[in-house]
C-alpha positions as CSV (number, residue, x, y, z in Angstrom):
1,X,-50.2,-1.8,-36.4
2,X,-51.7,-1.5,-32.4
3,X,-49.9,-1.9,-29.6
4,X,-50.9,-5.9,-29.9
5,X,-50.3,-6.1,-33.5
6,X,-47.5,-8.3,-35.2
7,X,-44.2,-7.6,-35.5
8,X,-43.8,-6.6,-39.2
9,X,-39.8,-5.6,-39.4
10,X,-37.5,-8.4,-41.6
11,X,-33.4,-8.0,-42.5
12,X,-33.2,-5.6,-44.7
13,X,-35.6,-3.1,-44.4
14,X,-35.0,0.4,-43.7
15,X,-36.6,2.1,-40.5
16,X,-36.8,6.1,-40.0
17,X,-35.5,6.4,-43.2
18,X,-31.8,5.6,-42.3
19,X,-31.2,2.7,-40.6
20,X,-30.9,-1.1,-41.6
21,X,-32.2,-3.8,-40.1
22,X,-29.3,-6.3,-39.9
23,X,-29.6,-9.2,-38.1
24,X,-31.5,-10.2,-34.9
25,X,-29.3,-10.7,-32.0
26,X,-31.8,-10.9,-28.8
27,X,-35.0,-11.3,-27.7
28,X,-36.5,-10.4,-24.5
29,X,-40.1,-10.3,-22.9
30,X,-41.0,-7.3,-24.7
31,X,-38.5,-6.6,-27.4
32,X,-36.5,-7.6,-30.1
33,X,-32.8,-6.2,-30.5
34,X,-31.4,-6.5,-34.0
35,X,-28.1,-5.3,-34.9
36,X,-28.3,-2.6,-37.9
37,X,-26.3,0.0,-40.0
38,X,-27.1,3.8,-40.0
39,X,-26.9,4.6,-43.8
40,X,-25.9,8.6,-42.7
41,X,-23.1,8.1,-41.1
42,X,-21.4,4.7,-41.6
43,X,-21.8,3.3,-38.4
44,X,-22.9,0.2,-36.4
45,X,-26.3,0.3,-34.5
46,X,-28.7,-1.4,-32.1
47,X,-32.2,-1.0,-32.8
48,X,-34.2,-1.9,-30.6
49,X,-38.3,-3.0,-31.3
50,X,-41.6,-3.6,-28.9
51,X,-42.7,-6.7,-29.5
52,X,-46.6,-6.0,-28.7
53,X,-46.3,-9.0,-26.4
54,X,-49.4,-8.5,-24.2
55,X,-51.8,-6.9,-26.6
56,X,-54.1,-4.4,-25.2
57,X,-54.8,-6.3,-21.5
58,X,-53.2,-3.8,-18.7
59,X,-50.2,-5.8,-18.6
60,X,-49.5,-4.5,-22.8
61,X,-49.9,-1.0,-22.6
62,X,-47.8,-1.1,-19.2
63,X,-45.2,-2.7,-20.9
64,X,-45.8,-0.3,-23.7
65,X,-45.3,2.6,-21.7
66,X,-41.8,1.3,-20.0
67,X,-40.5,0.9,-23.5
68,X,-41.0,4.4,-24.3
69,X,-40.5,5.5,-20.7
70,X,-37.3,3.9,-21.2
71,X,-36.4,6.2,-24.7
72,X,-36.8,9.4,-22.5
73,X,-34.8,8.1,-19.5
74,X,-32.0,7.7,-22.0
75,X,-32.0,10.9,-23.4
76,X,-31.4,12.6,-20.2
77,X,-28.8,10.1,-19.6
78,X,-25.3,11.9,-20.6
79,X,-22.5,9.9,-18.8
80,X,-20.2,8.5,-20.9
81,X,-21.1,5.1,-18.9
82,X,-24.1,4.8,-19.8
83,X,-25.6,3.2,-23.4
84,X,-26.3,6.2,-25.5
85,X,-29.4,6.3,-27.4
86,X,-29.5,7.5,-31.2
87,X,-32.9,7.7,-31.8
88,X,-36.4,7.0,-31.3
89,X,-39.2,6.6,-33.6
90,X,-42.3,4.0,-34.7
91,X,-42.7,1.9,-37.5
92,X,-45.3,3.5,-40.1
93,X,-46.2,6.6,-40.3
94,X,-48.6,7.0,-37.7
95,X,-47.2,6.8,-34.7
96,X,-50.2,6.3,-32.1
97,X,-50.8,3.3,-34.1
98,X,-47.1,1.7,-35.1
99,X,-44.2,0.0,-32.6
100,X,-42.6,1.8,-31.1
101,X,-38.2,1.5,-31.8
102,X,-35.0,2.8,-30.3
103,X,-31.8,3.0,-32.4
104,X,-28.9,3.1,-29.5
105,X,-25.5,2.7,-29.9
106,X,-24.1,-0.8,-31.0
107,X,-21.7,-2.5,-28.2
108,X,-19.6,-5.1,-29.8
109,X,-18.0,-6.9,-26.7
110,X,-20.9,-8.5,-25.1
111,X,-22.1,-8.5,-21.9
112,X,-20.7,-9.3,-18.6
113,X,-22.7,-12.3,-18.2
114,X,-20.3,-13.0,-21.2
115,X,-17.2,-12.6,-19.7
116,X,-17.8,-14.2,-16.5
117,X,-18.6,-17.8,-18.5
118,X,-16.1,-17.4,-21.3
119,X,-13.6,-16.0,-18.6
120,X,-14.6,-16.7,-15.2
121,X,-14.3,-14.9,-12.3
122,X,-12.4,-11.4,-12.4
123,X,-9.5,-10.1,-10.1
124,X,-10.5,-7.7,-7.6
125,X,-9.0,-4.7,-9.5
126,X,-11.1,-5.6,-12.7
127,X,-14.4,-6.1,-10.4
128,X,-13.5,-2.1,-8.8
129,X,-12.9,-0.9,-12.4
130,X,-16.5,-1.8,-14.0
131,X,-18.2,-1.6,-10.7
132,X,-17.3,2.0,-10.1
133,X,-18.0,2.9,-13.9
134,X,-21.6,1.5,-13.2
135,X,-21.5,3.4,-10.0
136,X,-20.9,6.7,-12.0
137,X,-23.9,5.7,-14.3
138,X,-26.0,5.4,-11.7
139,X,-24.9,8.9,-9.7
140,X,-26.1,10.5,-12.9
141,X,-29.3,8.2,-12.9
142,X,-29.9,9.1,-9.7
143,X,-29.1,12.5,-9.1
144,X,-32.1,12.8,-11.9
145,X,-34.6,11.2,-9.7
146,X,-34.4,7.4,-11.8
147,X,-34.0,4.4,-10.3
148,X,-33.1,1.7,-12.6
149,X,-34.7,-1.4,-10.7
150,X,-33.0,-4.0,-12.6
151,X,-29.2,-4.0,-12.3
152,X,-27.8,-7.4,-13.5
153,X,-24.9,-8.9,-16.1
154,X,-27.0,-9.0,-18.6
155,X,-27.8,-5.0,-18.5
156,X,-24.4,-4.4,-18.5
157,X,-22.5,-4.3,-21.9
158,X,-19.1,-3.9,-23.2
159,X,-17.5,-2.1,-26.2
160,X,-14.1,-2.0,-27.1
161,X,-12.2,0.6,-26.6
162,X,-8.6,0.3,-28.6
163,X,-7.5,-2.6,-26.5
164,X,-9.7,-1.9,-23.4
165,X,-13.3,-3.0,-22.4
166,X,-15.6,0.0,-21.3
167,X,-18.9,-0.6,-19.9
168,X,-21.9,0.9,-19.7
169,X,-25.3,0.4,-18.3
170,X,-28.4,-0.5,-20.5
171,X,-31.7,-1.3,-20.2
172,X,-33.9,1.4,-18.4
173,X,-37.4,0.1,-19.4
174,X,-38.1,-0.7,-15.9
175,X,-36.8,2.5,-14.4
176,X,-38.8,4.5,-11.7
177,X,-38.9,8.1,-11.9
178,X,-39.4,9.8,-8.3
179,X,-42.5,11.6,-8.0
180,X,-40.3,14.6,-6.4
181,X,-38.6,15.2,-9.4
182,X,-40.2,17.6,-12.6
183,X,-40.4,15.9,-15.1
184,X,-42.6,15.3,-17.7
185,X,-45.3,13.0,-16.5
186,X,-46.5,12.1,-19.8
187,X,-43.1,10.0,-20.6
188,X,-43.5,8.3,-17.0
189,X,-44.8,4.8,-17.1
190,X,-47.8,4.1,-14.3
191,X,-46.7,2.3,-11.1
192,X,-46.8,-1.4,-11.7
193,X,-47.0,-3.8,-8.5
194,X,-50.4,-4.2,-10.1
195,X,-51.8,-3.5,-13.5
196,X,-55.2,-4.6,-14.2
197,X,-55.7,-7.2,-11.0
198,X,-52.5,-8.8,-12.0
199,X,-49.2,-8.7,-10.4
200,X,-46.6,-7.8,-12.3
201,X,-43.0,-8.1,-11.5
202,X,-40.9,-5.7,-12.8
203,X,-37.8,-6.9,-11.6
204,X,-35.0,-10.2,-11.9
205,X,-35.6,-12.2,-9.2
206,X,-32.1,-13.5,-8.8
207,X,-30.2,-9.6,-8.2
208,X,-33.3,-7.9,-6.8
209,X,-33.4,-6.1,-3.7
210,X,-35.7,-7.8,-1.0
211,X,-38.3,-4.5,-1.2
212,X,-38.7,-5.2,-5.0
213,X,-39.5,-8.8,-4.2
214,X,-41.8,-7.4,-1.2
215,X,-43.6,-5.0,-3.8
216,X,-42.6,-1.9,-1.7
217,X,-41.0,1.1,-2.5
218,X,-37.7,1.6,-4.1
219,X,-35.1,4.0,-3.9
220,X,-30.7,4.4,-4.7
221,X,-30.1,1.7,-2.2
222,X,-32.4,-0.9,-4.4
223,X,-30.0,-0.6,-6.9
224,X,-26.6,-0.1,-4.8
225,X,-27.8,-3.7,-3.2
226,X,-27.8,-5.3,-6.8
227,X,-24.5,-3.6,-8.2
228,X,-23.3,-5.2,-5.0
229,X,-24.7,-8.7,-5.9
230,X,-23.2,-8.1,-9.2
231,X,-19.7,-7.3,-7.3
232,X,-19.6,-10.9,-5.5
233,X,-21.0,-12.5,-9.2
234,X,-17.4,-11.3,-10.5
235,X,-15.3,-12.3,-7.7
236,X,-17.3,-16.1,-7.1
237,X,-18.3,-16.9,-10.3
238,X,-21.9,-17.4,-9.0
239,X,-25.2,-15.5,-8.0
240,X,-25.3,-15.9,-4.4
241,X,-28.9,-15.3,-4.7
242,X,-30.6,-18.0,-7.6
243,X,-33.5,-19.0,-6.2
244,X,-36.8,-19.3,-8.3
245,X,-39.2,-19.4,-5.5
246,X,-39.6,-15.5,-4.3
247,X,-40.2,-16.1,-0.9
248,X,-37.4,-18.3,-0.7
249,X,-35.2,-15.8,-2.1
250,X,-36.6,-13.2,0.0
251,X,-35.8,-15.2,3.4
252,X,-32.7,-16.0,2.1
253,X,-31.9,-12.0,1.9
254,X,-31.6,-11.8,5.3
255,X,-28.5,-14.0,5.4
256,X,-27.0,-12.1,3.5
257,X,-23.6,-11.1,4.9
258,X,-23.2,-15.0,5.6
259,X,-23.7,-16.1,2.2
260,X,-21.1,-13.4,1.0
261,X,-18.8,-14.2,3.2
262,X,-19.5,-18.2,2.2
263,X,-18.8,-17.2,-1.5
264,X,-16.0,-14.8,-0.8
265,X,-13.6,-16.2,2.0
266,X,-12.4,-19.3,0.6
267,X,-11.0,-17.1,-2.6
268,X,-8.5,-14.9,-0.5
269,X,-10.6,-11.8,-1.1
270,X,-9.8,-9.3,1.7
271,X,-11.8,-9.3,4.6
272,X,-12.2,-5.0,4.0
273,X,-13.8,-6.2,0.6
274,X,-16.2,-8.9,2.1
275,X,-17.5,-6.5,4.7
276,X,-18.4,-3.7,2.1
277,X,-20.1,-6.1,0.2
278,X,-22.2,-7.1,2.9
279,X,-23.3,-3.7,3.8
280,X,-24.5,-3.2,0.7
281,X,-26.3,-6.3,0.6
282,X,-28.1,-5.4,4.3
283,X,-31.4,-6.4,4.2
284,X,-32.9,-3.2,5.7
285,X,-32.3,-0.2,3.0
286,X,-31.8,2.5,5.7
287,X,-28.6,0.2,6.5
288,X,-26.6,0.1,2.8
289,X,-24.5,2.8,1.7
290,X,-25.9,6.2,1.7
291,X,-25.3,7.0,-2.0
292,X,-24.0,4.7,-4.8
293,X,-20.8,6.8,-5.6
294,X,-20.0,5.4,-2.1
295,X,-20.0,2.2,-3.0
296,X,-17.4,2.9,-5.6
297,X,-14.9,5.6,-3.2
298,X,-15.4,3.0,-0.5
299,X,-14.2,-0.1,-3.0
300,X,-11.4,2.5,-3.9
301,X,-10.0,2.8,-0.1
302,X,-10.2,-1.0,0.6
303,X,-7.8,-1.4,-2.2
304,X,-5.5,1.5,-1.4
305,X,-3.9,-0.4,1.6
306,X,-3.3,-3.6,-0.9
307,X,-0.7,-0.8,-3.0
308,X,0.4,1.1,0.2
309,X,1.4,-1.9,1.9
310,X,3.5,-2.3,-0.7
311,X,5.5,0.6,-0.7
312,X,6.2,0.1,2.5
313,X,7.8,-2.9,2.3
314,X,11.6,-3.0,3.5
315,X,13.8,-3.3,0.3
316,X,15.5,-6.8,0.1
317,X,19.0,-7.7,0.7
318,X,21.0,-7.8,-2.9
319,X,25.0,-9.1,-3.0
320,X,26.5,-6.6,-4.4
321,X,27.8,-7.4,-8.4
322,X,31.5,-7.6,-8.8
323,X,33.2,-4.9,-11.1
324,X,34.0,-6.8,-14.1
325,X,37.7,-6.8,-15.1
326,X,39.2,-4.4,-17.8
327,X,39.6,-5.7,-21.0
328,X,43.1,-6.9,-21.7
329,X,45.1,-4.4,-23.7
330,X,46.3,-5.3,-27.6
331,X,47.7,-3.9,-30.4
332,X,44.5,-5.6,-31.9
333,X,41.5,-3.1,-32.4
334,X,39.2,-3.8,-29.9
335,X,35.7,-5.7,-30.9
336,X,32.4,-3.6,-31.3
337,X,30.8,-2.6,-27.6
338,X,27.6,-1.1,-26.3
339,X,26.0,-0.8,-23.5
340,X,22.6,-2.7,-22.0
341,X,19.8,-0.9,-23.3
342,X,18.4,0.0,-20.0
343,X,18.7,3.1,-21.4
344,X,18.0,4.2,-24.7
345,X,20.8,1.9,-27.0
346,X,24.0,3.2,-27.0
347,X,26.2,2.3,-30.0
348,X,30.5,3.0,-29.5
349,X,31.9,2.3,-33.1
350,X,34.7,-0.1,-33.3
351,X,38.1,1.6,-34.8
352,X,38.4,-0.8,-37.3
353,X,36.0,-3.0,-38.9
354,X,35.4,-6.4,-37.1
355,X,35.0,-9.6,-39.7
356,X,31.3,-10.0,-39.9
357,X,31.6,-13.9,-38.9
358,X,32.8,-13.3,-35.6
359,X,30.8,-11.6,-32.8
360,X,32.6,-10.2,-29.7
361,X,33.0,-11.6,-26.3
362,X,29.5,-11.0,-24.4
363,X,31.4,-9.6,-21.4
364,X,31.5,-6.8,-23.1
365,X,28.0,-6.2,-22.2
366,X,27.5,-4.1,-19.3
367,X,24.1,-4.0,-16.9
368,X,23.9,-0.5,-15.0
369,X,22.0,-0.9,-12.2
370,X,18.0,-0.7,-11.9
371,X,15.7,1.6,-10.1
372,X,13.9,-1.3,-8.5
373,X,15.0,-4.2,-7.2
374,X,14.9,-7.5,-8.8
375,X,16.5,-10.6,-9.5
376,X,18.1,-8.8,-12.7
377,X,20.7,-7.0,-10.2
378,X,21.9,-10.3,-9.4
379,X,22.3,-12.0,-12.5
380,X,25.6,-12.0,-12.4
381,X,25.6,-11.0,-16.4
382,X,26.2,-13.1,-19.5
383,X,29.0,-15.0,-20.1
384,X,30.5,-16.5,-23.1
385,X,29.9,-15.7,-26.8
386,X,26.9,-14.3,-28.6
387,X,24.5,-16.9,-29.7
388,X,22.3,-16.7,-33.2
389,X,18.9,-17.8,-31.9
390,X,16.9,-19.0,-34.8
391,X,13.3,-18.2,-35.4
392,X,11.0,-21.5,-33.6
393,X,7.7,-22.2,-32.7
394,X,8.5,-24.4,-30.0
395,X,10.7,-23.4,-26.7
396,X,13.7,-22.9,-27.3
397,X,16.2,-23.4,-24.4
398,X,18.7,-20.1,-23.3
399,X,20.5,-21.3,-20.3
400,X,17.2,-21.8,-17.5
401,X,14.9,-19.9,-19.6
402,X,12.2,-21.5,-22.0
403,X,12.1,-19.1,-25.1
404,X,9.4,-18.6,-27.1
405,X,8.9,-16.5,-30.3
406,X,5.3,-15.0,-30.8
407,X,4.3,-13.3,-33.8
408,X,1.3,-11.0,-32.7
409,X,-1.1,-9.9,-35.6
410,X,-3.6,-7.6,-34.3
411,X,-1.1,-5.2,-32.0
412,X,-2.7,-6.9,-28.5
413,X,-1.3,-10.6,-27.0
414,X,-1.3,-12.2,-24.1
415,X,1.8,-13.5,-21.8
416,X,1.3,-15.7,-18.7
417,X,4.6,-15.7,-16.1
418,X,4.9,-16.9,-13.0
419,X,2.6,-18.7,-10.8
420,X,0.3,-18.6,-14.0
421,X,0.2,-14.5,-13.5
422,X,-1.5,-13.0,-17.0
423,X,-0.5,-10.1,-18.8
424,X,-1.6,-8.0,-21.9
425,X,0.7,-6.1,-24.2
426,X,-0.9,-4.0,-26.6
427,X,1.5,-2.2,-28.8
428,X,0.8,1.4,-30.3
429,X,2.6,3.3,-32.3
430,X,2.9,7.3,-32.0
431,X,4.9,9.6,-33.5
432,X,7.7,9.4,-31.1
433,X,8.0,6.0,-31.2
434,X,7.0,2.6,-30.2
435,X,4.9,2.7,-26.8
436,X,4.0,-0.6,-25.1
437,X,0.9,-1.0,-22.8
438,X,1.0,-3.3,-20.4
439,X,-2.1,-4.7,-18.6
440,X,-1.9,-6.9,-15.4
441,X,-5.1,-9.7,-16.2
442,X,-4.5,-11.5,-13.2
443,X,-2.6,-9.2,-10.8
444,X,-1.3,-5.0,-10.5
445,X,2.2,-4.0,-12.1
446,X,4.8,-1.7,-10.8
447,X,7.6,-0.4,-13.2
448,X,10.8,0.8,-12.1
449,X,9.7,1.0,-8.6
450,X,6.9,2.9,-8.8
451,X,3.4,2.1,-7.1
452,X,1.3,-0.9,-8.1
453,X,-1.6,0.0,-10.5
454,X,-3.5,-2.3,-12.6
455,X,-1.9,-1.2,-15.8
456,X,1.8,0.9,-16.8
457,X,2.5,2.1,-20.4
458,X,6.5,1.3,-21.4
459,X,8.6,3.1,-23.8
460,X,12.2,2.0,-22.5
461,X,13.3,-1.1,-21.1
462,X,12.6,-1.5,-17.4
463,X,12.2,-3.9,-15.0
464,X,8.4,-4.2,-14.2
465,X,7.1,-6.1,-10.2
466,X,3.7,-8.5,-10.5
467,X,2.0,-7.6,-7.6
468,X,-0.9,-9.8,-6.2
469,X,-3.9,-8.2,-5.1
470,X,-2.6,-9.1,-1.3
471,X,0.1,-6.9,-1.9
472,X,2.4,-10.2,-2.4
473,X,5.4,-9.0,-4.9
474,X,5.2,-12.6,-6.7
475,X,7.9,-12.0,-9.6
476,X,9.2,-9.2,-12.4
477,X,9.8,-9.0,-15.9
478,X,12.3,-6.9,-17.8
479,X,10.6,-5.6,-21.1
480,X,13.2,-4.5,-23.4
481,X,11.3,-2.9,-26.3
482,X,14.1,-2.2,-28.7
483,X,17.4,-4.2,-28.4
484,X,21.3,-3.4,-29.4
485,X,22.3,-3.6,-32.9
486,X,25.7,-5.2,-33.3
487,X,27.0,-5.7,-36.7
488,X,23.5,-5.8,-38.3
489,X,21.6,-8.2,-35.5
490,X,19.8,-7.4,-32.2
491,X,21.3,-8.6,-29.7
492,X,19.4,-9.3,-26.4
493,X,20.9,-10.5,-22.6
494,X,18.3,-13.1,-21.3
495,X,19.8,-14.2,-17.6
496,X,23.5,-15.2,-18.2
497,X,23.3,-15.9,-22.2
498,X,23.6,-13.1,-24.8
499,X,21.3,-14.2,-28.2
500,X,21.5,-12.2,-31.3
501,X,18.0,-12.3,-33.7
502,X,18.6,-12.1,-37.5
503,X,16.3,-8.8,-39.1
504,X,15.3,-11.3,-41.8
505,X,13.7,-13.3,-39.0
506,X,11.9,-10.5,-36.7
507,X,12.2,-7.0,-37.4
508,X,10.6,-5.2,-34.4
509,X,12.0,-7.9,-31.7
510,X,10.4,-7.0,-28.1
511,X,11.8,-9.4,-25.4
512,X,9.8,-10.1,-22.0
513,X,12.1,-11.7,-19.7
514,X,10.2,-13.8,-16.5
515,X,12.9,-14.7,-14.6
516,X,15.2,-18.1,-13.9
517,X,13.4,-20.9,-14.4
518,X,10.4,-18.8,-16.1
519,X,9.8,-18.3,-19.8
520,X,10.7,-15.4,-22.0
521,X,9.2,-14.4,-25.0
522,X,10.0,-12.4,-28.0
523,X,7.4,-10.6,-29.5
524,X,7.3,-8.9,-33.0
525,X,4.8,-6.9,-35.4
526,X,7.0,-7.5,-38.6
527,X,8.9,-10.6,-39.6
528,X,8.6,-14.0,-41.1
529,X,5.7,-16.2,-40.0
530,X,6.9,-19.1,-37.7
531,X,8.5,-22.0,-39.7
532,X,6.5,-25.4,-39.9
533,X,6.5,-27.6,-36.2
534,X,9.7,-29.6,-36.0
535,X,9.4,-33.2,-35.8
């Protein structure tokens, strides 16, 4: 089968004698990507198959050559950012005459075209996060003498990582290989501005650099101006370049800094960030950033100020809490006590039983003050009795609270707090214990005073700040991941009210409490399923 031959490959079969052909999941100019197992070792694959679109004209074999061009570029590729590549092969057993394949590793999160229309746009902190992975990628890339040419959302795919996204950079078949650099010039595809009297435009018009659309040379700065178009895609939502017509597109490159700006301002995105962005989106190459890992060190110090700012905020004003009274004295044995689990529970045993149908006065629960403050410190503290709060799946009321119970299935959920802030918990188990991971979605988190990143990992109760990108300290939530036991329930403080939970109902009982007038939820692993709505 020749380079213009059909494609001959169904589900099922079995290429270079390990891997199955799956299912088809995309189809581009020249290729067809089907998803496939490799038989050897268990595992999910992408396998990857010229389509011989083209035939034998010059515009064919060029496109022949990028696909296997793009096989070597991967194999020198070794950052852990970039798609790794398996192996490479043709179908048949002759291989000048069958198609050419690559088997690459299989990413099972999509692409970021993907999460931009099933999510839409991303918080600064998530844009620096995969825009400095992809800045690594390309460091590698680049330091090696290949420039990829054709940086866009599409090319750049996510796998999951326990509960994290990682991305990595794909699609090389365009690359250019410097002529400065010794490599093997047999796995080096011929320049292609024009291939047999035809033009032929080896790039995406709506992220490439104005020299690719002028047909003149490229170089690192081609593809730090698209990573930099793919920067503003994540923060707007939209391509600031989409224009069909080349030589529109091409005079509209020179407004460059104006249409960022345009897409940027009206979000609240720092000024430091829109200015970056449009140096790297200059029009004249010479005037971008030198090198691509600057792009990334330089997105790094326009956030630093967000968290410094922070820190060096002046503390607020708390009231001081009131010492609570001693308990009267009786000849009566006093009622079972313990302490806030701010630290690690503390259990004082009663001296004589209490009857299991009464619970003790909640003012017996003490708070010990917090690292960071909050509006915990001046809660004042429950008052009253304990409370049985029964299992519900609709909000419950506990004093100005709105609580809801949440089973979670897969060990990940997510929480939304004030002003609409998102979080994700993902709980993991080690051998010491519980550990929570918490994730800010929408803004950084701060536990126990500490400074403002975009994730924290909990293993004792503390009092965590949400943090805006503007360094705006918006609200807090107290985690508790393990509550008091008191005469065989967990008990839990939420503002004023003390609640007790029934083991039957939730075993593992993790509270996250937003604040007055906020929502709290409980969160557990093991328990009974939420009873039938209430009508």
């Amino acid at each position: 089968m020749g380079v213009g031959g059909e494609l001959a490959i169904k589900l099922g079969d079995i290429v270079l004698d390990r891997y199955q052909v799956v299912e088809q999941i995309a189809s581009g100019g020249h290729s067809v990507v089907y998803r496939g197992t490799d038989a050897r070792l268990a595992r999910p694959v992408c396998i990857k198959v010229f389509s011989g679109l083209g035939g034998q004209s010059g515009v064919g074999r060029t496109s022949y050559e990028h696909f296997v061009q793009e096989a070597f570029a991967l194999s020198r590729l070794t950052h852990p950012n970039t798609l790794r590549i398996y192996d490479f092969g043709h179908l048949g057993s002759n291989d000048s005459a069958g198609m050419p394949l690559q088997v690459c590793e299989y990413m099972n999160a999509g692409t970021l075209s993907n999460l931009i229309r099933e999510q839409g746009t991303q918080s600064i902190v998530e844009t620096a996060r995969i825009i400095g992975a992809m800045c690594a990628a390309l460091a590698e890339a680049h330091g090696l003498g290949i420039v990829h040419r054709d940086i866009k959302p599409p090319n750049i795919l996510f796998g999951t990582v326990g509960t994290d996204r990682l991305p990595k950079l794909a699609d090389f078949g365009i690359a250019k290989w410097s002529a400065d650099q010794d490599h093997d010039r047999s796995q080096r595809a011929d320049d292609t501005a024009i291939v047999a009297g035809q033009k032929l435009a080896m790039y995406s018009p709506s992220w490439a650099a104005p020299e690719q659309l002028a047909g003149q040379p490229v170089s690192a700065a081609t593809d730090i101006y698209s990573l930099a178009a793919v920067a503003v895609y994540m923060l707007s939502g939209k391509a600031i370049f989409s224009d069909e017509d080349v030589y529109a597109g091409y005079k509209k490159r020179r407004h460059g800094d104006e249409l960022v700006r345009e897409a940027l301002e009206p979000l609240g995105v720092a000024d430091a960030v829109i200015k970056l962005l449009s140096r790297a989106l200059a029009f004249d190459p010479k005037k971008r950033l030198p090198r691509v890992d600057a792009l990334a060190s330089e997105l790094a110090t326009v956030l630093e100020p967000i968290t410094e700012e922070l820190q060096s905020l002046p503390p607020r004003h708390e009231p001081s809490r009131p010492t609570p009274p001693p308990l009267p004295r009786t000849p009566t044995p006093p009622p079972t006590t313990f302490q806030y689990p701010l630290d690690p529970p503390v259990v004082r045993a009663a001296a004589a039983p209490t009857p299991p149908a009464v619970y003790p006065s909640a003012t017996s629960i003490h708070h010990p003050p917090l690292v960071r403050s909050s509006w915990t410190l001046v809660a004042g503290g429950p008052n009253g009795t304990i409370h049985r709060l029964p299992l519900s799946d609709v909000p419950t009321h506990v004093g100005d609270r709105r609580v809801h119970f949440l089973l979670v299935t897969n060990d990940v959920i997510d929480l939304a707090g004030v002003q609409n802030m998102k979080l994700r918990v993902s709980i993991m188990n080690t051998p010491t214990g519980r550990v929570l991971h918490l994730k800010g979605m929408t803004c950084f988190v701060a536990p126990m005073g500490g400074r403002p990143s975009p994730a924290c990992t909990i293993e004792q109760p503390t009092d965590v700040a949400l943090v805006t990108p503007r360094a705006q300290e918006i609200g807090h939530v107290r985690v508790l991941p393990g509550p008091t036991q008191m005469n065989g329930q967990h008990v839990f403080v939420i503002g004023n009210e003390a609640v007790t939970i029934a083991p039957e109902d939730c075993i593992d009982p993790i509270l996250f409490d937003f604040g007055p007038g906020s929502d709290a939820y409980f969160i557990y692993t093991r328990g009974r399923t939420l009873p039938p709505k209430r009508r």
